[in-house]
C-alpha positions as CSV (number, residue, x, y, z in Angstrom):
1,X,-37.7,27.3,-25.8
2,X,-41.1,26.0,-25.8
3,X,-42.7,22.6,-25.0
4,X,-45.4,21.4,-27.3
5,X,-46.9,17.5,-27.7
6,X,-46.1,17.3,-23.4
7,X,-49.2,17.7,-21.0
8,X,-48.3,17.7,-17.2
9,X,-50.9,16.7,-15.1
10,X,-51.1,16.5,-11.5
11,X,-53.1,15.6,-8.8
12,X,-53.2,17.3,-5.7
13,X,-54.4,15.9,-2.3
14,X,-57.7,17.7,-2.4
15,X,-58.7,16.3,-6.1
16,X,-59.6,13.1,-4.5
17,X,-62.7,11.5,-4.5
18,X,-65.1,13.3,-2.8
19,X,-65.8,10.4,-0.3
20,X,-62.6,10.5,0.8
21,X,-62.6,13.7,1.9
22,X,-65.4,13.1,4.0
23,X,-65.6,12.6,7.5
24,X,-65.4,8.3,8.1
25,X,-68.5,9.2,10.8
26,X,-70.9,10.3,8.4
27,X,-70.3,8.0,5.8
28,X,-72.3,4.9,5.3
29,X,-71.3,1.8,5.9
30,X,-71.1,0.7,2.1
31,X,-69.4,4.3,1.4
32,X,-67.1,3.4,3.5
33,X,-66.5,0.2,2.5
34,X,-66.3,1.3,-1.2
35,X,-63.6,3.9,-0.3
36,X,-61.5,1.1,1.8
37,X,-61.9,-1.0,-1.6
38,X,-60.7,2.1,-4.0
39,X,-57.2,2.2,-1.6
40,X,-56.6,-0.9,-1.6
41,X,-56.8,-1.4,-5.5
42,X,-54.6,1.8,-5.6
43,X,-52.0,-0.1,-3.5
44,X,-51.9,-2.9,-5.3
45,X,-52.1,-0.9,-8.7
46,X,-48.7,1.1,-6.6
47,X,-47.8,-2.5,-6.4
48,X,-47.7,-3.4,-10.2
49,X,-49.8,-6.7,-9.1
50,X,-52.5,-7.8,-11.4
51,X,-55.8,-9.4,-9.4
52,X,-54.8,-12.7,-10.5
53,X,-51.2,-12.1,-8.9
54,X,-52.9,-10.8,-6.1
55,X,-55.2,-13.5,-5.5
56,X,-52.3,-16.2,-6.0
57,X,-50.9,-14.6,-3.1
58,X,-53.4,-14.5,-0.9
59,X,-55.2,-17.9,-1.3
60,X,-58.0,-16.0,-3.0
61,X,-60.2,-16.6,-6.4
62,X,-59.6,-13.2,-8.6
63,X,-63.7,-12.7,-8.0
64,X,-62.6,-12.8,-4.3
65,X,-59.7,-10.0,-4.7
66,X,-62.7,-8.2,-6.9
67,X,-64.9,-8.1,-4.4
68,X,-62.4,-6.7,-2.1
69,X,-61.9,-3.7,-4.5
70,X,-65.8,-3.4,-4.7
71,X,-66.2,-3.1,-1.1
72,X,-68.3,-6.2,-0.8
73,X,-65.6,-8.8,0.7
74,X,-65.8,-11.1,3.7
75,X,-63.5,-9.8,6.3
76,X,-61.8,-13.1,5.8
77,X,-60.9,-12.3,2.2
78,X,-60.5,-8.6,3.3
79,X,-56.9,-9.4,5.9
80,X,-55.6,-12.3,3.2
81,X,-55.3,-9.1,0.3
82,X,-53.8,-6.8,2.8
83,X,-51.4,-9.6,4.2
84,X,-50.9,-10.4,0.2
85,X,-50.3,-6.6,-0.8
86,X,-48.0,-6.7,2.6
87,X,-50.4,-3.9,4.4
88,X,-52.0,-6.4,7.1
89,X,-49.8,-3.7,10.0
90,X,-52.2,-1.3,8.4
91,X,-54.9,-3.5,10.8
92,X,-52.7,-1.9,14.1
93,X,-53.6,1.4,13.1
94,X,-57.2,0.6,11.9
95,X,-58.1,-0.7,15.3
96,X,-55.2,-1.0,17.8
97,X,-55.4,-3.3,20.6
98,X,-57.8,-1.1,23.4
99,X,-56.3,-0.4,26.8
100,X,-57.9,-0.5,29.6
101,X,-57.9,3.0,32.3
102,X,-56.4,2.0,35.6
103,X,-60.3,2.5,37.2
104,X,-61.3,-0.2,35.0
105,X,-58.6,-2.6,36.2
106,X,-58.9,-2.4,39.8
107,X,-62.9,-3.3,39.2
108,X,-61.9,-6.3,37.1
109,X,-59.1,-7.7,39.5
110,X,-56.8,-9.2,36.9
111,X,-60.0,-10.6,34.9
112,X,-60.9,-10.0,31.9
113,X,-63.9,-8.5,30.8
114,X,-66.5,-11.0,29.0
115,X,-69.4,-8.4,28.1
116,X,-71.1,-5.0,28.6
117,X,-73.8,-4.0,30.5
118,X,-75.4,-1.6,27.8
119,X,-76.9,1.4,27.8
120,X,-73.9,3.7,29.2
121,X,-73.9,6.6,29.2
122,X,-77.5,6.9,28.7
123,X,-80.1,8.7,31.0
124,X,-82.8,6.4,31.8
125,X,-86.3,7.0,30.7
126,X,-88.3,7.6,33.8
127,X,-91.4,5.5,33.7
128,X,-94.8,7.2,33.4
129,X,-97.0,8.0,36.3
130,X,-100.8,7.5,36.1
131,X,-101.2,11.9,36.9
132,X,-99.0,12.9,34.0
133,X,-101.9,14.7,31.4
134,X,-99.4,16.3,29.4
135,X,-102.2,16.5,26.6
């Protein structure tokens, strides 16, 4: 018996965009951004939520929700669609809470830390001497 009219298409894992294959180091910052944009229009596409619906939900004008999907949101704007789409956990494994190495908290004492020093792991530039010709 044969099938005819019926197309079956598919899309396998490696078909997707090529950005997303990429590695998240060597992207740009607005690649990056764009690609966070595409998923989360995806998810609320998955959803079956119009922008409008969306932006209802998360205290948001539709240009704000658009602007999420563009890649070009405040971060504000950013956590009120994921909260609204119900993906705001997603944030834990975005950027989980740091822990600190045991080293670390015997310097502090029970503090906190407040700000970095800079420049670690860097090898200072020793300052030039008047003999150095190296022309």
């Amino acid at each position: 018996m044969q099938r005819t009219g019926s197309k079956s298409t598919s899309i396998k894992s490696g078909d997707s965009n090529s950005t997303d294959s990429k590695s998240a180091n060597t992207m740009s910052p607005a690649a990056l951004c764009e690609m966070l944009g595409k998923r989360i229009r995806q998810a609320r596409l998955n959803r079956n939520l119009t922008q409008k619906e969306t932006a209802l939900r998360a205290g948001l004008s539709v240009k704000a929700v658009q602007s999420v999907e563009n890649g070009s949101a405040t971060l504000l704007s950013l956590v009120a669609v994921l909260q609204a789409l119900d993906l705001a956990s997603q944030l834990e494994l975005f950027l989980p809470e740091p822990e600190l190495s045991p080293r670390q908290l015997l310097k502090l004492k029970g503090r906190r830390r407040q700000r970095a020093r800079g420049g670690a792991g860097k090898t200072p530039i020793p300052a030039p001497t008047g003999n150095d010709s190296a022309w």
